[in-house]
C-alpha positions in Angstrom: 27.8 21.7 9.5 30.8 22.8 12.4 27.8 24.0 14.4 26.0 21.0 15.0 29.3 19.4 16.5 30.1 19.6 20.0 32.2 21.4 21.6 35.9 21.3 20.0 34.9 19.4 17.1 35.4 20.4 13.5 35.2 19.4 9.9 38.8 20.3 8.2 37.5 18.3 5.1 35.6 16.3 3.1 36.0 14.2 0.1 33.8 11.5 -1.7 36.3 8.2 -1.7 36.3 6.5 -4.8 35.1 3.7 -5.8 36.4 0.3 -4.3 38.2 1.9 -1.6 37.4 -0.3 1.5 34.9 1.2 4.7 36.8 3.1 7.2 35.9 0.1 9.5 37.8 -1.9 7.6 40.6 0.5 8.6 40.0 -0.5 12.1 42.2 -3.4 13.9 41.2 -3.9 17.1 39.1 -1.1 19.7 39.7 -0.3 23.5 37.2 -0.3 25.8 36.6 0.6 29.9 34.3 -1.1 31.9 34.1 0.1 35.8 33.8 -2.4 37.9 31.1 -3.3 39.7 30.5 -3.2 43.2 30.2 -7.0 44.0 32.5 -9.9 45.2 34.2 -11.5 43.0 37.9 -12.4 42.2 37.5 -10.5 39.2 41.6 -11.5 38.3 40.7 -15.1 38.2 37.8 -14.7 36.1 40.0 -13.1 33.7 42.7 -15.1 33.7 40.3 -18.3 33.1 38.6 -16.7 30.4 41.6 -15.4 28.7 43.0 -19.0 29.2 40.3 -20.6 27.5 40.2 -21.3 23.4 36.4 -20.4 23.7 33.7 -19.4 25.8 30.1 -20.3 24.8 27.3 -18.2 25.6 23.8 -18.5 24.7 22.3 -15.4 22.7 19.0 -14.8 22.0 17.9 -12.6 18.6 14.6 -12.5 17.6 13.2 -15.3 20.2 16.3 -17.7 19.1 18.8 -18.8 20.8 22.3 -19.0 19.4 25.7 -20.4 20.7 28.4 -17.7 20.3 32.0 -18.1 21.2 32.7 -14.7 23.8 36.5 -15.5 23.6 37.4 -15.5 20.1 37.2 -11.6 19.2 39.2 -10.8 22.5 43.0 -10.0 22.0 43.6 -8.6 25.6 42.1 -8.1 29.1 43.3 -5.4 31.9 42.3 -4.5 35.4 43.0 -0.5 35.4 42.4 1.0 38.4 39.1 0.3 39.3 38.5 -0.6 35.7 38.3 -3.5 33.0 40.1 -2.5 29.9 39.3 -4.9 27.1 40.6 -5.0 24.0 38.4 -6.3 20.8 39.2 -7.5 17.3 35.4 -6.5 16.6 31.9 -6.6 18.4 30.7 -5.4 21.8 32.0 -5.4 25.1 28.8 -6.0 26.9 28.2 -9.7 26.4 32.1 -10.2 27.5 31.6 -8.1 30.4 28.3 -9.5 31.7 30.0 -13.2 31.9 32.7 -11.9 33.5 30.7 -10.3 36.1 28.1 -12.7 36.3 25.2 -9.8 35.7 22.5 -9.2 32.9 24.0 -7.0 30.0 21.5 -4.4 30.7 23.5 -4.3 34.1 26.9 -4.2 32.0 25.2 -1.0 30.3 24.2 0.8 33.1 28.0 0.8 34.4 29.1 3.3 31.9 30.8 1.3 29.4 33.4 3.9 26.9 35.3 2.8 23.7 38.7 5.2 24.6 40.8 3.9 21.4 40.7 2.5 18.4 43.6 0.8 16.4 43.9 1.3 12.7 45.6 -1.3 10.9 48.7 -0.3 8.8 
């Protein structure tokens, strides 16, 4: 199985868990992610400061030709400019839908910036 890793990966060891033991994601308190920023004009400072300022921030979403409210706010413990960078920092879900309001672009524009979880944090 080591040699369908990449490079510096291996298995030590495996066990079957037993049963009732809760998913590893359950394991998992919040994750890490880095965003670059894009190349456009805004204050992006502000914009994180009045999102993290706000008890929620609606957003339509559309799944399967509906469209649903969701709150972008509530799954979002922290937000960081790093550099040339957004690090945010997520109870659960994605960054892209968080990102793209923040930037004012399409997710698919989000994507295409090169979006990379770099930690997560287990619960203890």
């Amino acid at each position: 199985m080591n040699d369908q890793l990449p490079e510096g990966f291996s298995i030590i060891a495996a066990e079957i868990p037993a049963a009732g033991v809760p998913s590893p994601s359950a394991s998992v308190a919040a994750s890490i992610y880095r965003v670059p920023l894009p190349d456009i004009s805004i204050d992006f400072a502000r914009k994180i400061t009045d999102f993290l300022a706000s008890e929620r921030v609606e957003a339509v979403q559309i799944k399967k030709g509906l469209e649903k409210k969701v709150d972008l706010r509530g799954d979002v413990v922290a937000i960081e400019l790093v550099e040339n960078e957004m690090e945010l920092k997520l109870v659960k879900g994605s960054p892209l839908r968080i990102a793209a309001h923040l930037f004012s672009l399409e997710v698919e524009a989000v994507r295409q910036l090169g979006v990379r979880k770099t930690a997560i944090i287990l619960n203890r």
